[in-house]
C-alpha positions in Angstrom: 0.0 0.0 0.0 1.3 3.3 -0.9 2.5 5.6 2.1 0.6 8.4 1.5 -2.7 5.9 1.7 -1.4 5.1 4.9 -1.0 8.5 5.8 -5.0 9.1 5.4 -6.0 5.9 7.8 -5.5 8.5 10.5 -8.2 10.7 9.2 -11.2 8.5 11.1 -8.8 8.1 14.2 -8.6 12.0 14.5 -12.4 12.0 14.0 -12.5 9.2 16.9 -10.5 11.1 19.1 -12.1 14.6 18.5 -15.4 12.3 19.9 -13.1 11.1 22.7 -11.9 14.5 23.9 -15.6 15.7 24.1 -16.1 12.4 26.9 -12.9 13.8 28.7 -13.2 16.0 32.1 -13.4 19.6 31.1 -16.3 22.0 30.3 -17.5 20.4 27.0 -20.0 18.1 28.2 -21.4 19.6 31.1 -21.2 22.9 29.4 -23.4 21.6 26.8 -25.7 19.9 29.5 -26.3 22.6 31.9 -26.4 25.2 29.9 -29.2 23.8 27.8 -31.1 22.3 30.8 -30.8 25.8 32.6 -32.4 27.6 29.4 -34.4 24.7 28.8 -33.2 25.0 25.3 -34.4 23.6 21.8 -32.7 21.3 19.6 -31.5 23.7 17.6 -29.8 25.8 20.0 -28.4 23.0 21.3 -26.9 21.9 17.5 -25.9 25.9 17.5 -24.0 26.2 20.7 -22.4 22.6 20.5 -20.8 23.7 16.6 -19.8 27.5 18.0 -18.0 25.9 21.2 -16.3 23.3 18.7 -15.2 25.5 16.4 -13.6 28.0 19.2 -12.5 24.7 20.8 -10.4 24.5 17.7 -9.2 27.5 17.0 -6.0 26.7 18.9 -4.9 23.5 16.9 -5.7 25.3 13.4 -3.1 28.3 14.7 -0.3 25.4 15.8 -1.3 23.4 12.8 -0.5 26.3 10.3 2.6 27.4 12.6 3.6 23.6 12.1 2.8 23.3 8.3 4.6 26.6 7.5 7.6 25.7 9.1 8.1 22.8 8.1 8.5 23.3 4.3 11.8 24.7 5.4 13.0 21.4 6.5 14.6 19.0 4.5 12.0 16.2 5.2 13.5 13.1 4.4 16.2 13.6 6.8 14.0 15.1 9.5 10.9 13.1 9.5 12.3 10.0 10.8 13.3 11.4 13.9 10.4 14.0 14.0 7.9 10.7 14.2 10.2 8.8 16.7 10.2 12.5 18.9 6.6 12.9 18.3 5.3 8.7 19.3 7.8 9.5 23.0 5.6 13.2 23.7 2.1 10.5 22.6 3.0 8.3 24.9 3.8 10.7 27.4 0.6 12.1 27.0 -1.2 9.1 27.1 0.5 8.0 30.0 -0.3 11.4 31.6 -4.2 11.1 30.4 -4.5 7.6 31.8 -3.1 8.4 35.4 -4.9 11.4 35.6 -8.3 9.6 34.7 -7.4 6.8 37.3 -7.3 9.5 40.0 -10.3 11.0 39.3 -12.3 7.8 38.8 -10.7 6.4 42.6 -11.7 10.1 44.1 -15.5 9.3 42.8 -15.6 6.1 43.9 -14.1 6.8 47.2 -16.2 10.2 47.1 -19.7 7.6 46.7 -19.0 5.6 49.2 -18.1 8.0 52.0 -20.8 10.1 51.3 -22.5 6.9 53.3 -21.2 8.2 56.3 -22.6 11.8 56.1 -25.9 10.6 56.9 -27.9 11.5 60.1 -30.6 9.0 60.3 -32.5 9.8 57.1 -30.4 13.1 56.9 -28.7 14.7 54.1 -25.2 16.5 55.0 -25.4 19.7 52.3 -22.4 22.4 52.5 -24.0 26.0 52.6 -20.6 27.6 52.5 -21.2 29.0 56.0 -21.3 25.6 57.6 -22.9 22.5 56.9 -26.5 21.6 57.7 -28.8 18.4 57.9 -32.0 17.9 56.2 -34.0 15.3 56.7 -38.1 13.9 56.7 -39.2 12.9 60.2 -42.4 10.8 60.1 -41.9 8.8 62.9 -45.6 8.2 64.1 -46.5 11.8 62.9 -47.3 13.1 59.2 -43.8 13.9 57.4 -42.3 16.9 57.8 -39.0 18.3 57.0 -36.3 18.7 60.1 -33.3 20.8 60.0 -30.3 20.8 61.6 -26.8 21.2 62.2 -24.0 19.5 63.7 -22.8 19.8 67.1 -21.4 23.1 68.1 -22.4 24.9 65.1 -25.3 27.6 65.2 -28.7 27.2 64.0 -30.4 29.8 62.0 -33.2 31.3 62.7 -36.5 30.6 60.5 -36.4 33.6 59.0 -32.8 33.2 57.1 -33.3 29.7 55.5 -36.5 29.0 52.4 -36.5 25.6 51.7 -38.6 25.0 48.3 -39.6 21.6 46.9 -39.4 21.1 43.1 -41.2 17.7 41.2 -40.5 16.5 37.9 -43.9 17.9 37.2 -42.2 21.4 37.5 -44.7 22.2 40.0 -43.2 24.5 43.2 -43.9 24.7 46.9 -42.1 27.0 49.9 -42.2 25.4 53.0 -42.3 27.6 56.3 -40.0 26.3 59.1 -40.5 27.1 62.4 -38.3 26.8 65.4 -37.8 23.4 67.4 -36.1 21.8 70.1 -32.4 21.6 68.5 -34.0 21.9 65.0 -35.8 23.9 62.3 -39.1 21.8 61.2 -42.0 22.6 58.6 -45.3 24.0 59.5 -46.7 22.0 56.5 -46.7 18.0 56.4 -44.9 16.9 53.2 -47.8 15.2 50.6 -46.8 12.1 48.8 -44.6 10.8 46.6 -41.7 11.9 48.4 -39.6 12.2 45.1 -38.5 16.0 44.8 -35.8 18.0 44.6 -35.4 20.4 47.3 -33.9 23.8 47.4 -32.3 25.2 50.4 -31.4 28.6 50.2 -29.7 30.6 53.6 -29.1 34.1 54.3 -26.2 35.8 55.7 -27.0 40.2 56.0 -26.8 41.1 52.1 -26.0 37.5 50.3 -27.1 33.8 50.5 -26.0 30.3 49.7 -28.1 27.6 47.7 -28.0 24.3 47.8 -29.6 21.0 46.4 -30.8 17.4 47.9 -32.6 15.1 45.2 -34.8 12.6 47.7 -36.0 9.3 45.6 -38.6 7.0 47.5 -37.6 3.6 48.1 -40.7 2.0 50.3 -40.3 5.1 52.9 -36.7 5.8 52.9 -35.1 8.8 51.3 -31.9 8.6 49.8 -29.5 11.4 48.8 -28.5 11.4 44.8 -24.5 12.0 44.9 -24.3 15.6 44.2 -20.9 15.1 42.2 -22.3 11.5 40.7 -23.1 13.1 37.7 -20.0 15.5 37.4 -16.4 14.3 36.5 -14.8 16.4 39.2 -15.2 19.8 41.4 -14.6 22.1 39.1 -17.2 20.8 36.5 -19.8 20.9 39.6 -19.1 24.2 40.0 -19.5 25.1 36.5 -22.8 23.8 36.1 -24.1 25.4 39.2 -22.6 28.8 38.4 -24.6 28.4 34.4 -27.8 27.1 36.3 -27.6 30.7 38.6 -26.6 32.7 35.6 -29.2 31.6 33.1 -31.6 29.8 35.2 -35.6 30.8 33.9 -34.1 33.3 31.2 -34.6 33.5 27.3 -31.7 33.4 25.2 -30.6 34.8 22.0 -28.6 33.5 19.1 -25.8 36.0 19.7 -25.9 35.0 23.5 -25.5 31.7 22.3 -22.7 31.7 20.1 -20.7 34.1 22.4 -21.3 31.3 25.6 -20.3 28.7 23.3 -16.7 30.1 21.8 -15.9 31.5 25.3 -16.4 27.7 26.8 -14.8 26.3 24.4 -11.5 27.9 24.3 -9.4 25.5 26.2 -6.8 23.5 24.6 -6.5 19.8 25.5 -3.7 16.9 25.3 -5.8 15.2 22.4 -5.6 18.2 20.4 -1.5 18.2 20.5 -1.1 14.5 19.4 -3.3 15.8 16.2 -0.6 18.8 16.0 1.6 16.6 16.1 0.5 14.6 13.4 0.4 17.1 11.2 3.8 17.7 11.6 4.6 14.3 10.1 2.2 15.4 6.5 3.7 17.1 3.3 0.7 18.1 2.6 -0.9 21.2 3.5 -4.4 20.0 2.3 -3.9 16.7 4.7 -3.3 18.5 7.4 -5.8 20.9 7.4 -8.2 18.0 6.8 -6.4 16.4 10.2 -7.4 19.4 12.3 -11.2 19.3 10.2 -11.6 15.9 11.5 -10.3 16.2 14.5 -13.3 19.2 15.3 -15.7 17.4 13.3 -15.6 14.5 16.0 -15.8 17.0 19.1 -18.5 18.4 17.1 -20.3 15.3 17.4 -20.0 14.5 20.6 -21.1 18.2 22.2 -23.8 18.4 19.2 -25.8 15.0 20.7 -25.0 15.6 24.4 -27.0 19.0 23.9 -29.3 17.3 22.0 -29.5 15.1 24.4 -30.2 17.4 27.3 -32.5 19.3 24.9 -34.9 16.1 24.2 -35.2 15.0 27.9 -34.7 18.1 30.0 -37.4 16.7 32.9 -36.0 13.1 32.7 -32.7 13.1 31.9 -31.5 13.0 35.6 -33.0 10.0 35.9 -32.8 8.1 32.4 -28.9 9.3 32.2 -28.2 8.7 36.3 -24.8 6.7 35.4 -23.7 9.0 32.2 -21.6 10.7 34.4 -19.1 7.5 35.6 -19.5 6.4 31.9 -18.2 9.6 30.9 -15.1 8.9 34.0 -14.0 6.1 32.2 -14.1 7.4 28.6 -10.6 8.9 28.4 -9.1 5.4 28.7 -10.1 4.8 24.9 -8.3 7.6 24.0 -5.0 6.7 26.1 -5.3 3.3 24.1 -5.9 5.5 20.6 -3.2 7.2 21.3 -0.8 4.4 21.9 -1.8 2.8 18.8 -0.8 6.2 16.9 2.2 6.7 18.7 3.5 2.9 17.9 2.4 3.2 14.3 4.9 6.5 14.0 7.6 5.0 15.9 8.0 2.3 13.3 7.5 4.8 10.0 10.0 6.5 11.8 12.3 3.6 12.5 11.9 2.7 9.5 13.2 5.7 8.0 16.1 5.8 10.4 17.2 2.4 8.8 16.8 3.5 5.2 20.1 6.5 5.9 
């Protein structure tokens, strides 16, 4: 088989690990998720803001590609190339390496995260963090009609009635405010809680001119309530905070187009490991046109993936919680593929390149 035919088998790998990259931890997916779930979006602004945050998402690797491409016509290639690939397969595997440890950690912290979470619980309490202090929310119906009960650990203060609105939300989208009133050692609702007790509740506290929100999902299992991981469905911190800052930001708003395109190329702006091992095999091609397709295939497969998880979310805003409950530790695992794509490139260049070394 001719060389250069071999040279365009990587076009559907840089496809594969454009949809790879858009599984990784980052803001992609839950960008794309939250965002449309938080507008309640259509289809097509989900298609529209997936495209403008692949595109911007991109921007970095076309700039290094041309860099590379422009450059390298300088160089006499059949000297250079052979130890350009060999160079290129080590920083691959280095990457991958990197990619795969990294992914390890964070799939051991969520695990270990799950499980103690196990602990936190007070009886049929929740442990949420207001940011001032942790508090514990629970439904007492021990021989009365269920009501919520809040409290707080030991030594810590109790707020008054007055500084915390607890609000239930269904999957129904119907609302209701709770008053509390003050107990022995605990805040408790004036209002018994009606079946099904499946709801999301909202927990917002005051402090003089600001306030903290947070959320507990109770499911109904016979008459136990259990808490729904509050990082389950996100691949680490910084992606939960993400979604909870776009949820506060465009919560119950209309959007625009414009507002739209500008959220998804400011999101998307990040480069990524899988993006450099494209580069960098564009810096093995003689070809302008190849490499440009490289990069084009490489965003067309992020495309994909941010395009259908927006879609997605857009299709099944009220159920996706509970149809797509382990997407999130699916989505943990994902980056292994593209450690072992990766590997596969970088051995495939080390032996053009060895090749080549054994030809001068």
């Amino acid at each position: 088989m001719n060389p250069e035919h071999i040279t365009w088998l990587f076009l559907p790998s840089a496809v594969l690990l454009g949809i790879l990259h858009g599984l990784e931890p980052g803001h992609s997916k839950t960008m794309m998720a939250s965002f449309i779930i938080a507008t309640r979006g259509t289809i097509a602004q989900a298609v529209l803001l997936g495209i403008s945050a692949a595109l911007s998402h991109s921007l970095i690797i076309w700039a290094l590609a041309a860099a590379a491409l422009r450059f390298g016509r300088e160089w006499n290639a059949e000297t250079v190339e052979p130890y350009l690939q060999l160079f290129s397969a080590v920083a691959i595997v280095t990457l991958a390496v990197w990619m795969f440890r990294r992914t390890k950690a964070e799939v051991n912290a969520a695990h270990h995260h799950h499980h103690g979470a196990h602990g936190h619980h007070h009886d049929d309490s929740l442990e949420l963090d207001t940011g001032h202090g942790k508090i514990l929310l629970g439904i007492h119906e021990d021989g009365v009609p269920p009501v919520f009960q809040l409290r707080v650990p030991s030594g810590s203060r109790l707020p008054s009635p007055d500084e915390v609105r607890l609000i239930t939300e269904r999957a129904d989208g119907t609302k209701r405010t709770f008053p509390l009133l003050s107990k022995k050692g605990c805040l408790e609702s004036a209002d018994s809680i009606p079946e099904p007790h499946e709801f999301t509740v909202v927990v917002t506290l005051s402090h003089g001119n600001h306030s903290h929100e947070v959320r507990a999902v109770f499911r109904e299992d016979g008459h136990h309530h259990h808490e729904l991981d509050g990082d389950a469905d996100f691949q680490d911190a910084h992606e939960r905070a993400h979604a909870e800052d776009i949820r506060r930001r465009f919560a119950g708003h209309s959007v625009t187009t414009p507002q739209i395109i500008w959220f998804g190329v400011t999101g998307g702006l990040m480069p990524c490991p899988a993006a450099f091992s494209v580069l960098l095999i564009c810096l093995q091609l003689k070809k302008v046109t190849l490499g440009f397709f490289m990069v084009a295939a490489f965003s067309l497969g992020l495309a994909l993936t941010m395009v259908t998880t927006g879609v997605i979310a857009a299709w099944s805003i009220r159920h996706a919680e509970r149809r797509f409950k382990g997407f999130g530790e699916v989505m943990r695992r994902a980056p292994y593929l593209s450690c072992a794509l990766m590997i596969v490139i970088a051995a495939v260049m080390a032996w053009h390149g060895w090749q080549g070394l054994q030809r001068h």
